[in-house]
C-alpha positions in Angstrom: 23.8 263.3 205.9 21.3 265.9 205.6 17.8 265.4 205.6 14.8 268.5 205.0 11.5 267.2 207.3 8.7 268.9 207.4 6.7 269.4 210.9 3.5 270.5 211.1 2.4 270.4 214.4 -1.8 271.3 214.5 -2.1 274.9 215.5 1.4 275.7 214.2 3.1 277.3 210.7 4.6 274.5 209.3 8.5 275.2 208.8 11.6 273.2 207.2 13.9 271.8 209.6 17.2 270.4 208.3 18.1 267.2 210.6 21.7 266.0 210.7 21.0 262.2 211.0 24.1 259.9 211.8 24.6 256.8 209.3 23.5 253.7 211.2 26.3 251.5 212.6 26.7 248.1 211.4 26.9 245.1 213.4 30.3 245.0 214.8 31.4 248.5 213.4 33.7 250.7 215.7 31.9 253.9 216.5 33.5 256.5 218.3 36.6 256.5 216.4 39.5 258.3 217.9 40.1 260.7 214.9 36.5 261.3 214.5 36.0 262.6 218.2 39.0 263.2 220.1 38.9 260.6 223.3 36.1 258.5 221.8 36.6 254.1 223.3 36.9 252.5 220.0 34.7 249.1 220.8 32.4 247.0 219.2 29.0 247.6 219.0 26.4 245.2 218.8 22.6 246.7 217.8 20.7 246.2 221.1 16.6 246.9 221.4 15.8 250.2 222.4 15.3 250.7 226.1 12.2 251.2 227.5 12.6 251.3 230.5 11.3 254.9 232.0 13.8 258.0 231.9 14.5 260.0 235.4 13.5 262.7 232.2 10.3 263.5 232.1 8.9 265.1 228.7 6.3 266.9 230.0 8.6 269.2 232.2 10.8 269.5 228.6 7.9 270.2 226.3 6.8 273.1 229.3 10.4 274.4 229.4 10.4 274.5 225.7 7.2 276.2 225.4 7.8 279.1 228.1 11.8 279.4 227.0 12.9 282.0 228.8 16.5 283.1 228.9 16.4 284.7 232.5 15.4 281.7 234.0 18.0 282.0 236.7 16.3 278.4 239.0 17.3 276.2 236.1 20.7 277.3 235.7 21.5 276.8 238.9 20.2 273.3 238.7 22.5 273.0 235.6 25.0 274.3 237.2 24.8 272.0 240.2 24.9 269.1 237.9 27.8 269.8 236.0 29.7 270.3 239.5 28.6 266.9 240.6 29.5 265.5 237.0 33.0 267.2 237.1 33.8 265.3 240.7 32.2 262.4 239.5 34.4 262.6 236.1 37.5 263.2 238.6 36.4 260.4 241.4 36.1 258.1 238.0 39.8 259.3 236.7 41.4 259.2 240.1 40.1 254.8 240.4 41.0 254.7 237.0 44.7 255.5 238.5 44.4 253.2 241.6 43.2 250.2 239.1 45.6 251.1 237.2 48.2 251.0 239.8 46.9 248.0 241.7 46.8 246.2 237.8 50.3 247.0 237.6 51.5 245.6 241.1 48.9 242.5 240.4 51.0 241.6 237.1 54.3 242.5 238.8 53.8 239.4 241.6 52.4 237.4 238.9 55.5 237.4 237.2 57.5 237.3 240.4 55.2 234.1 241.2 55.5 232.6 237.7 59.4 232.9 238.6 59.2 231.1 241.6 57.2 228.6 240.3 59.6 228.7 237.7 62.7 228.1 239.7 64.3 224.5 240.3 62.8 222.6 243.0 59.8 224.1 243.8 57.6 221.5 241.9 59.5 218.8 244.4 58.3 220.1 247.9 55.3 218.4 247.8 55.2 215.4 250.6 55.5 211.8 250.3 52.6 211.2 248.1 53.1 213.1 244.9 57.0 212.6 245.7 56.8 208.6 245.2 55.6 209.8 241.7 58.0 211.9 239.3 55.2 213.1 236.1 52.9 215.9 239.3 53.1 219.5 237.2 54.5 222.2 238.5 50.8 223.6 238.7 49.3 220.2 240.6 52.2 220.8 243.1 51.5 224.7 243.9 47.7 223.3 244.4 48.6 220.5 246.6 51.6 222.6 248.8 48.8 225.4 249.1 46.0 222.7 249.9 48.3 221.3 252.4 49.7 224.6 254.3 52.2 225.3 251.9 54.6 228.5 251.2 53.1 231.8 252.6 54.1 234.2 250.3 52.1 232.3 247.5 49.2 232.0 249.6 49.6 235.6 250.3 49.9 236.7 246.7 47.3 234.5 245.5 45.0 236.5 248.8 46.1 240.1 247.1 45.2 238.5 244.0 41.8 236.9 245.0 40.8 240.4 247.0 42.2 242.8 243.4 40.1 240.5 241.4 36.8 241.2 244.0 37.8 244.9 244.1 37.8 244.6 240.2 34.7 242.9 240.2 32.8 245.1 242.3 34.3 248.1 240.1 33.1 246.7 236.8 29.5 245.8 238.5 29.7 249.6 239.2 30.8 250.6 236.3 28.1 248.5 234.4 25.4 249.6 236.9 26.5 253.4 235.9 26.8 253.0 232.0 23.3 251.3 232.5 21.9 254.8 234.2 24.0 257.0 231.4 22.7 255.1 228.8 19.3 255.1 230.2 20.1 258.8 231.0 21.3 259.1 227.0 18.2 257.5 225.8 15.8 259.3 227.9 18.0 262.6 226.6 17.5 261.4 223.2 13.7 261.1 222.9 13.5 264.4 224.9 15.3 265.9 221.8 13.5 263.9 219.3 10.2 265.0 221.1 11.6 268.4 221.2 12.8 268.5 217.4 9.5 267.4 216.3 7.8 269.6 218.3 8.4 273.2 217.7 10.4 274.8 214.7 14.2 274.4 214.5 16.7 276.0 212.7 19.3 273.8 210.4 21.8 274.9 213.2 20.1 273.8 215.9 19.1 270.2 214.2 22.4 269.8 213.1 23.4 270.6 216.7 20.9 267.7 218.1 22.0 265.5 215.5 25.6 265.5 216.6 24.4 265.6 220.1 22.4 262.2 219.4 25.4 260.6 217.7 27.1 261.3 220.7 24.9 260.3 223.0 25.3 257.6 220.3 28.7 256.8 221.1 28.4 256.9 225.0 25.8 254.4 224.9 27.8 251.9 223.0 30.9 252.6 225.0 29.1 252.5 228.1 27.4 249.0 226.7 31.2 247.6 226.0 32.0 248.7 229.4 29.1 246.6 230.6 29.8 243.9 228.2 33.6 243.5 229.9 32.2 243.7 233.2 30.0 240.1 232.0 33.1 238.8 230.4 35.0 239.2 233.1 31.8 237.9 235.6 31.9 235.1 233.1 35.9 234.4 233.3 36.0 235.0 237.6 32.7 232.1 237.1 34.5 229.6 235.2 37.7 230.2 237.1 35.2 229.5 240.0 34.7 226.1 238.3 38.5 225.3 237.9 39.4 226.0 241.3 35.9 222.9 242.2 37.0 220.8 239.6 40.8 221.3 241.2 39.5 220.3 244.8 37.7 217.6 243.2 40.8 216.5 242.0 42.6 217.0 245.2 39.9 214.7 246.7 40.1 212.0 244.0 43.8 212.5 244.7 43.5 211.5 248.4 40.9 208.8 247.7 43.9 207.7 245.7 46.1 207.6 248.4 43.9 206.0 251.0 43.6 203.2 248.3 47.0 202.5 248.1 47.3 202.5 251.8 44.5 200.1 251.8 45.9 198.1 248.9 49.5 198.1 251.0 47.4 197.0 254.6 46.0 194.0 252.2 49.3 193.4 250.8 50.6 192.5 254.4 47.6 191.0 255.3 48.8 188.6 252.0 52.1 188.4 253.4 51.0 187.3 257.0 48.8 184.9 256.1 51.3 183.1 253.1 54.0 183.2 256.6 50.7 181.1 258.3 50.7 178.7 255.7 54.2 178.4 255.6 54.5 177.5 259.1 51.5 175.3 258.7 53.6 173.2 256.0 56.6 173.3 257.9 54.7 171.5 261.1 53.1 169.4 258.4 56.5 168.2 257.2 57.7 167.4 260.9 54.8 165.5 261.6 55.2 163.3 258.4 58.7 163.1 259.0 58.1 161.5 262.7 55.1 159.4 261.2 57.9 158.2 258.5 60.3 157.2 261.2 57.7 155.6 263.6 56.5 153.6 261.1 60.1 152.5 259.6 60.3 151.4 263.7 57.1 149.3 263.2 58.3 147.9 259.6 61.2 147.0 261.3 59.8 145.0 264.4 57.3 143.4 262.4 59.7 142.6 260.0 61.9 140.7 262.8 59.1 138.9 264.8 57.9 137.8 261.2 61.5 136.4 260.7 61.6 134.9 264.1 57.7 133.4 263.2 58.9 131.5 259.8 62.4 130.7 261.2 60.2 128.6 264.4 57.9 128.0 261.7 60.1 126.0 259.5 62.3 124.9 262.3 58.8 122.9 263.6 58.1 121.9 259.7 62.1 120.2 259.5 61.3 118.8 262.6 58.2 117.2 261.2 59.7 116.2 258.2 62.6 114.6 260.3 60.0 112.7 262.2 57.9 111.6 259.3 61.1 110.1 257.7 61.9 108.4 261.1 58.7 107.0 261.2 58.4 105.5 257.4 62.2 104.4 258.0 61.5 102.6 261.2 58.3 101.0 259.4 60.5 100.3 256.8 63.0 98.4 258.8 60.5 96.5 260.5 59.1 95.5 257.1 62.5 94.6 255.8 63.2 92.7 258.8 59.5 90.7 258.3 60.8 90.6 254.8 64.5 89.0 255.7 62.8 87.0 258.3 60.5 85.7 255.7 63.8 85.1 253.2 66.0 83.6 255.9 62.7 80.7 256.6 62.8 80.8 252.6 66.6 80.2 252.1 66.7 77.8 255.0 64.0 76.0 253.1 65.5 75.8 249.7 68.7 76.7 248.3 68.1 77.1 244.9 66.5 80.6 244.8 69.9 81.3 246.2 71.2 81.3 242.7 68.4 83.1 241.4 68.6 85.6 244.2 72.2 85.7 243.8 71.4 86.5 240.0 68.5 89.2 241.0 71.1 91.1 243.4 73.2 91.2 240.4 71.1 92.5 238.8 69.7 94.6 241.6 73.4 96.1 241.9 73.5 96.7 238.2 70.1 98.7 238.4 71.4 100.0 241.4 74.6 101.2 239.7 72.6 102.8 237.3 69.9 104.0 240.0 73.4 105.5 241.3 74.7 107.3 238.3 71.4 108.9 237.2 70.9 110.0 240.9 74.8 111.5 240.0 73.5 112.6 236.8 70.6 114.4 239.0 73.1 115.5 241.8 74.9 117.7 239.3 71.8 118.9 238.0 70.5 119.7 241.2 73.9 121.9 241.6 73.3 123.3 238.1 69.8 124.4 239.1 71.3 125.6 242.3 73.7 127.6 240.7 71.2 129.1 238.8 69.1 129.5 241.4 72.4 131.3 243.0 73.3 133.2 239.9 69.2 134.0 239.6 69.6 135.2 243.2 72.7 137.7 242.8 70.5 139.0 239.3 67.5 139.5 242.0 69.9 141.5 244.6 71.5 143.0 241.6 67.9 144.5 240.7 67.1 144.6 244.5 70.1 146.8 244.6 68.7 148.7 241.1 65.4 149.3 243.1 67.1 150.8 246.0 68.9 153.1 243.8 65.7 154.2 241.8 63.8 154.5 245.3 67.1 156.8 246.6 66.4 158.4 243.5 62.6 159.0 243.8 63.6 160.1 247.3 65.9 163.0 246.0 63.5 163.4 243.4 61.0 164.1 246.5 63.1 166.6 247.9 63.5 168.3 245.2 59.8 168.4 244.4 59.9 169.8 248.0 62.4 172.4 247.5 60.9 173.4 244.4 57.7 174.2 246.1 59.5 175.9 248.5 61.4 177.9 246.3 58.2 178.6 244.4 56.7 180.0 247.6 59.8 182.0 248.3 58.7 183.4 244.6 55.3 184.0 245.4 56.3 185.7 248.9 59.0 188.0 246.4 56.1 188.3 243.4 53.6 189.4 246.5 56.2 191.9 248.1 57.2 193.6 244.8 55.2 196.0 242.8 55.4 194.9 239.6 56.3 191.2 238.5 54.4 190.2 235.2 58.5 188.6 233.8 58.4 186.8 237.5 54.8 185.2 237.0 56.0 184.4 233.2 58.9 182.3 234.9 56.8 181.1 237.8 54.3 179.6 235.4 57.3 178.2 233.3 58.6 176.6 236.6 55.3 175.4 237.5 54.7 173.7 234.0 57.9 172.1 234.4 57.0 171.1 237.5 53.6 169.4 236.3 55.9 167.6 233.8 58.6 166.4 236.1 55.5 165.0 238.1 54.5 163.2 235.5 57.6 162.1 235.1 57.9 160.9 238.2 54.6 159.5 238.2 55.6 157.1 235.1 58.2 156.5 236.6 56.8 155.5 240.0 54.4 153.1 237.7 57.1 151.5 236.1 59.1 151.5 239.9 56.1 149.6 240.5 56.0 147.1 237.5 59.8 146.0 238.2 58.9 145.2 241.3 55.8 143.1 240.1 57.8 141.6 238.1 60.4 140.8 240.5 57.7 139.3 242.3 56.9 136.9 240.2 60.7 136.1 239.7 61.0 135.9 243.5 57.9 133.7 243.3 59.0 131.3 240.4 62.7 131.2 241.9 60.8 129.6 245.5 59.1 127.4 243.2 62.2 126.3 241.4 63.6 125.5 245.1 60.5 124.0 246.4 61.2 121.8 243.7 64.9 121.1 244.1 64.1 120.5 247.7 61.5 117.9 246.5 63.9 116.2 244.2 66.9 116.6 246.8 64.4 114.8 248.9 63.9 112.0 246.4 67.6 111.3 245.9 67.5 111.2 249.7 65.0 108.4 249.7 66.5 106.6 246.6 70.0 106.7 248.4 68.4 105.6 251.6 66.5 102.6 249.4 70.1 101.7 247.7 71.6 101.6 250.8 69.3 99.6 252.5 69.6 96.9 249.8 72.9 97.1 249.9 72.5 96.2 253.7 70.2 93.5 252.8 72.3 91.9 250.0 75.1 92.5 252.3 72.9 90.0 254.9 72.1 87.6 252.6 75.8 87.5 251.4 76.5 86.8 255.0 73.7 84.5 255.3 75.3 82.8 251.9 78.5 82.7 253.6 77.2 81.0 256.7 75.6 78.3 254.5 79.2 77.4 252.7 80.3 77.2 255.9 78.2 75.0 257.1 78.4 73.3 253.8 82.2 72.7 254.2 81.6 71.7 257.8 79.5 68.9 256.3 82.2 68.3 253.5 85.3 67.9 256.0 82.6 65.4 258.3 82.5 63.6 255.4 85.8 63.6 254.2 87.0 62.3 258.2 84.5 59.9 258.2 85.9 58.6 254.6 89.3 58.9 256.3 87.9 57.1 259.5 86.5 54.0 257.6 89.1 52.5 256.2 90.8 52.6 259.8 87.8 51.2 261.0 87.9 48.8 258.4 91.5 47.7 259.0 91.0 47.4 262.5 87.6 45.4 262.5 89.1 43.1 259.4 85.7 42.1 259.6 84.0 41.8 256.6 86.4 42.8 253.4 84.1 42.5 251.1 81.6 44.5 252.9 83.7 47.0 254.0 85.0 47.5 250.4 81.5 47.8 249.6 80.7 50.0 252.3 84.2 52.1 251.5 83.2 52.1 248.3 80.0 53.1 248.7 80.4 55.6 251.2 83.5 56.6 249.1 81.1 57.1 246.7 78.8 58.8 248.6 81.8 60.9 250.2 82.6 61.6 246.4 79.3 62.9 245.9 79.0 65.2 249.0 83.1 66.0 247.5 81.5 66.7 244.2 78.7 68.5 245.7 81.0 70.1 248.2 83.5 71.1 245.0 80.2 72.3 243.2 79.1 74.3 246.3 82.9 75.3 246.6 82.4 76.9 243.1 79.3 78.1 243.7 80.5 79.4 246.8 83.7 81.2 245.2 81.1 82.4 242.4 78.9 83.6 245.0 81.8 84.9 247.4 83.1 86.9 244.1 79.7 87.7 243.7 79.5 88.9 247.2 83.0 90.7 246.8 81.3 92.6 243.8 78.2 93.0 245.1 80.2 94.4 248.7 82.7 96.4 246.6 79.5 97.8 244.3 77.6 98.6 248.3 80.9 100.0 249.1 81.0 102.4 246.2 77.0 102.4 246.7 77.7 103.5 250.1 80.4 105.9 249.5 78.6 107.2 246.5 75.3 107.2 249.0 77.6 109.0 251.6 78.6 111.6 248.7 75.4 112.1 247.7 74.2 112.4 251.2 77.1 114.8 252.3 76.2 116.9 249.0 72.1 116.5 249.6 73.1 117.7 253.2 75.2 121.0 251.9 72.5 121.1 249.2 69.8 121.1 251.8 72.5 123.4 254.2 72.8 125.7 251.2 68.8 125.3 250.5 67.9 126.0 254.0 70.6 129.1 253.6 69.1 130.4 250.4 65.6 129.9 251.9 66.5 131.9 255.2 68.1 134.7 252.5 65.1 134.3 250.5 63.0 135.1 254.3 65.1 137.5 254.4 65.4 139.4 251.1 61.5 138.3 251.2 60.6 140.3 254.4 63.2 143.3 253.0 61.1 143.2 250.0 58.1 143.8 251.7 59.9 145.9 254.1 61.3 147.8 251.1 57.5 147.1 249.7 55.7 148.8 252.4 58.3 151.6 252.7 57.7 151.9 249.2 54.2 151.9 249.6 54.5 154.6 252.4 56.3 156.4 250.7 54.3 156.6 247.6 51.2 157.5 249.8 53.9 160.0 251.6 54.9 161.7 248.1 51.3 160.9 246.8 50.1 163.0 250.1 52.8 165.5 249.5 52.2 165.5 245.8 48.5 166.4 246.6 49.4 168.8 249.1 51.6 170.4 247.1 49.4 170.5 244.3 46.6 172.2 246.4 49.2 174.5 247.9 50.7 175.2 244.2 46.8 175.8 243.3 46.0 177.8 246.1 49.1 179.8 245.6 48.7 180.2 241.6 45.2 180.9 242.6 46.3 183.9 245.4 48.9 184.8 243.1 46.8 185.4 240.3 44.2 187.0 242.1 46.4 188.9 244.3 48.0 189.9 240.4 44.5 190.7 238.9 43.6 192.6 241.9 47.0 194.5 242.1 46.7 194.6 238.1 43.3 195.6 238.3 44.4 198.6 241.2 47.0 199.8 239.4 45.2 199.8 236.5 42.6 201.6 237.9 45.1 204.3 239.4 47.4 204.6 236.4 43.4 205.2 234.8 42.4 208.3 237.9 45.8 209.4 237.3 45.8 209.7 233.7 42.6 211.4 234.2 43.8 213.5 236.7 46.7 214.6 235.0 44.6 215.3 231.5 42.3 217.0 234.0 45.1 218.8 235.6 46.8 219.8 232.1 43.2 220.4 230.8 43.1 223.0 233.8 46.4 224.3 233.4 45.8 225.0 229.9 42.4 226.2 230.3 43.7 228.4 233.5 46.8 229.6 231.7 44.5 230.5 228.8 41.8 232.1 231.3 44.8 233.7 232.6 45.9 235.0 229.2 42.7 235.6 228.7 42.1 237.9 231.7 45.2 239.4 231.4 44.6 239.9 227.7 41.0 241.4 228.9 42.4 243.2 232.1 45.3 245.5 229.5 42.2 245.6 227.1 40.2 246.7 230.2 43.2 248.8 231.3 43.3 250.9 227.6 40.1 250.8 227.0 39.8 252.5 231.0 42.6 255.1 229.5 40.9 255.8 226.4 37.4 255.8 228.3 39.2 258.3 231.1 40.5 260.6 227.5 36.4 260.3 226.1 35.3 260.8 229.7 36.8 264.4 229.9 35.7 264.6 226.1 32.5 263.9 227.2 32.1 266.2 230.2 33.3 268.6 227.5 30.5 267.7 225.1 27.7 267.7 227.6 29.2 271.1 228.8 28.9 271.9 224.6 25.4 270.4 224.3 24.2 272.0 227.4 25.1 275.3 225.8 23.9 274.6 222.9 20.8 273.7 224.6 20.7 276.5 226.7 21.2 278.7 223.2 18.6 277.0 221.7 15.4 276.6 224.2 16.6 279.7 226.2 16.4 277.6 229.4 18.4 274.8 231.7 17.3 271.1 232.1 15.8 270.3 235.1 17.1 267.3 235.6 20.2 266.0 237.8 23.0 264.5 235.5 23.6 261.1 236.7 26.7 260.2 238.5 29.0 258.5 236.6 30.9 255.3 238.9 34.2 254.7 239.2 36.0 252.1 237.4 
């Protein structure tokens, strides 16, 4: 675009000057395109402020050199000349690191790849030790930072060394590059307002504007290309920065990683701790279980002698009370006989007295014998109820072993059920040892709680069952105590029939004695009868011999005829009365032999009754002190499986407890490490991605780098060519060379 400015400096013809001002570049416009101006760096240029900053230039000497322009100024060419040398090796040093970058960019990408392949290969992501081994989902990337942490693979360590030391040779390039595109473009603005001062200080021609127009549109273009220079050296600052920050948050990593480890070493230490001291309390319950099974037997040994001097105590005890009894019923016999024998004293002074209570004593032993035949049968009809009762007392006894038996059988039962209960807790703390010792058992607590809510159940069970255990036994009891009551009553009533047997008999033996005593009275009677009858015979001998008195003795034969008729009638009656009474007597001694022999029976069967009583009581001693044997063995066992109920339930607790605490701990571990691994492996994939894309993007930046270095070596030479073509042209136009040095450019 041309533009027609008038200057009129003060002193000075004002003259036209035709300006050749570039268009203005727009924000993120190219400038320095390569078919505009052969070797321009196509980047993009942001507007930056104008720098200020003060120009190795100095106006002054440029507004002097333009005023005395002089072409035979022969001092300031050979400053120009001097600085165009120094530019030229400058431009050369820059070209020949251009190479060497070039070269060393090339060998860097080359062992990246040949990295990348060994990485790449099978097996290189499994050399990593024990710790990342034991878990198959490490990257490939986390294990080439752990084997190079650790002491790894040298030729990695060595490339990543040539790596770190290109990237620092880069680095320190770029910084000089940007250091020396800051001096050219402080060199091209300072060369700038020295032509801008110049333009618009003397008279120009439309050549020579146009000339320092396309000079300050290149000058232009250097700036911004030096400025992208300088903006890839801070990119790259900026990338080698946050790489910086990977490689931190990749040791942090590594240390969370260890801290990792040591916590599952620590988790394993407490593990065993767990396991030693579940081994202590297993041996703890073991000694436990021998001491309660010496206890057990001790104390069966104790039952046992207490149970036999108890037996030997009631057997003395009721041998003394039989003895008693035998002694009491000596005494109230003897008494009895000495009172029967006052009594038949009494009865013989009585009969000798009169003899007519004989007949009504004759009649009351009749019916003495009658009451005493029916006395006899209902003490029959009692004797076979008395072996009735006994039977059922026998029958009631075999139903009471039967159930003894039953009892025995449920307690054999509650014993097994014992063990078992024992068993199961062992079994449940073989479970808990196997749920401590393996890592992961959630299905193994599911079926240990099933077992152990079973197990609550089936000791309930058993509990209900030892309640009821106990109610039979109650119950039996009472049975036991009602059958003893039942025989302390037959023995009552057997005693009864005893004394009513011994009453009948001794009535029998006092009918018996007054039958004798009867007896001895028709004898005597008859003794009197056959007197009487030889003195009838004698006095009528007497008679015939005396011949005394006829008459008299008729008389007196008659009369003691008479009288000997009435002693005959008397002695007939008494005859009859003693046959009566003698049949009587026969009755009355075949109804006392019956009496007796029925007596006899009764007292043969009293004495097997009170044999078979005295049997059935020792059995009852006996099944008594079993029962109480089996009672307290019962009760000691029920203390024993209450006590090892308890124990176990505190054991079971403690163990759920440690089990589910040793479980929320693990859980709450492994939680916590599958939580620092997650978040190590997003981290780690987070860093691999955002390395592999700081990767990309370096190399992305480093081939960028690398053209735009080519194209920048191309609008280098273009450049020494232009300043050569602006020098002239400035050397045309002011008639003179700049005093000033040209600024080394550095090497990239």
């Amino acid at each position: 675009m041309l533009r027609s400015k008038a200057v009129r400096p003060s002193g000075r013809p004002s003259a036209r000057v035709v300006t050749c001002s570039p268009p203005s570049p727009a924000r993120g416009q190219l400038i320095g395109k390569p078919g505009d101006v052969p070797g321009a760096v196509s980047v993009p240029l942001a507007p930056r402020p104008r720098d200020r900053s003060p120009s190795p230039l100095r106006v002054s000497e440029l507004s002097r050199q333009a005023e005395r322009r002089s072409p035979g100024s022969t001092t300031g060419g050979g400053r120009d000349e001097e600085a165009e040398r120094h530019c030229r090796e400058k431009v050369q040093r820059l070209r020949d690191e251009v190479a060497a970058l070039t070269d060393e960019l090339e060998a860097e990408r080359a062992a990246r790849s040949t990295w990348r392949a060994e990485e790449a290969a099978p097996g290189t992501a499994r050399d990593t030790d024990g710790g990342c081994s034991c878990r198959g989902d490490v990257s490939p990337p986390l294990a080439h930072v752990l084997r190079d942490s650790r002491g790894g693979d040298a030729s990695g360590s060595s490339t990543g060394r040539r790596l770190l030391k290109a990237r620092g040779s880069v680095l320190s390039r770029l910084e000089e590059a940007e250091e020396g595109s800051r001096e050219v473009c402080r060199y091209a603005a300072a060369l700038r307002d020295a032509v801008h001062d110049i333009t618009h200080g003397g008279d120009l021609t439309c050549a020579e504007a146009a000339r320092m127009e396309v000079l300050l549109c290149s000058l232009v273009s250097v700036e911004a290309a030096y400025g992208a220079l300088g903006s890839l050296a801070r990119r790259q600052q900026a990338q080698e920065k946050e790489k910086l920050c990977l490689r931190d948050e990749e040791t942090l990593l590594l240390k969370k990683f260890t801290q990792s480890q040591l916590d599952n070493e620590r988790l394993s230490q407490l593990l065993q701790e767990k396991q030693a001291h579940v081994q202590h309390v297993t041996t703890q319950l073991e000694m436990q279980k021998d001491r309660v099974r010496v206890t057990a037997w001790e104390s069966r040994e104790l039952e046992g002698e207490r149970a036999r001097l108890q037996r030997q105590l009631r057997s003395r005890a009721a041998d003394g009370d039989r003895m008693a009894v035998r002694l009491s019923v000596l005494q109230k016999s003897v008494s009895r006989q000495r009172a029967e024998a006052g009594r038949l004293r009494r009865e013989v002074a009585t009969r000798a007295r009169e003899r007519e209570p004989l007949k009504a004593a004759a009649r009351s032993y009749k019916r003495r014998a009658e009451r005493g035949e029916r006395d006899a049968r209902q003490l029959g009809t009692r004797i076979r109820e008395t072996e009735e009762r006994l039977v059922e007392a026998s029958s009631a006894m075999g139903s009471w072993r039967r159930r003894y038996d039953e009892a025995k059988r449920e307690k054999a039962a509650l014993t097994a059920r014992a063990e078992l209960l024992t068993n199961r807790i062992e079994r449940l703390q073989d479970g808990v040892r196997a749920l401590e010792e393996s890592p992961s058992g959630r299905q193994e607590l599911a079926a240990l709680a099933a077992e152990l809510a079973r197990f609550r159940t089936d000791n309930e069970a058993l509990q209900l069952a030892l309640q009821e255990t106990e109610r039979r036994e109650s119950r039996r009891q009472e049975e036991v105590e009602a059958l003893k009551g039942a025989l302390r009553q037959q023995s009552d009533s057997a005693s009864q029939l005893k004394q009513q047997v011994d009453a009948v008999r001794d009535e029998a033996e006092i009918a018996r004695a007054k039958l004798e005593s009867l007896e001895a009275e028709n004898h005597r009677l008859q003794q009197q009868q056959q007197q009487l009858t030889e003195a009838v015979e004698v006095a009528p001998q007497e008679g015939a011999a005396q011949g005394g008195d006829v008459a008299a003795g008729g008389a007196r034969v008659r009369r003691l005829r008479g009288e000997g008729e009435q002693p005959r009638g008397e002695g007939e009656q008494l005859r009859g009365e003693g046959e009566q009474l003698r049949g009587e007597g026969e009755q009355l001694r075949g109804l006392a032999e019956e009496l007796e022999s029925e007596a006899v029976e009764a007292e043969r069967r009293v004495s097997a009754l009170a044999r078979t009583l005295d049997e059935r009581t020792a059995a009852l001693a006996q099944e008594e002190a079993r029962s109480r044997a089996v009672e307290a063995r019962l009760g000691s066992l029920q203390r024993q499986l209450r006590t090892a109920r308890e124990r176990a339930d505190v054991q079971v607790t403690q163990a759920s407890e440690e089990e589910a605490q040793a479980e929320r701990t693990a859980e709450g571990h492994v939680s916590e490490l599958r939580a620092e691994l997650r978040r190590a492996q997003t981290q780690l994939e987070r860093l691999q991605r955002s390395a592999q894309q700081a990767e990309r993007d370096r190399e992305s930046a480093v081939e960028e780098a690398v053209s735009r270095l080519k194209r920048s070596r191309d609008g280098t030479g273009y450049l020494q060519r232009y300043v050569g073509v602006l020098r002239g042209s400035y050397e045309r136009v002011f008639g003179g060379s700049l005093a000033m040095p040209v600024p080394p450019l550095s090497p990239v």
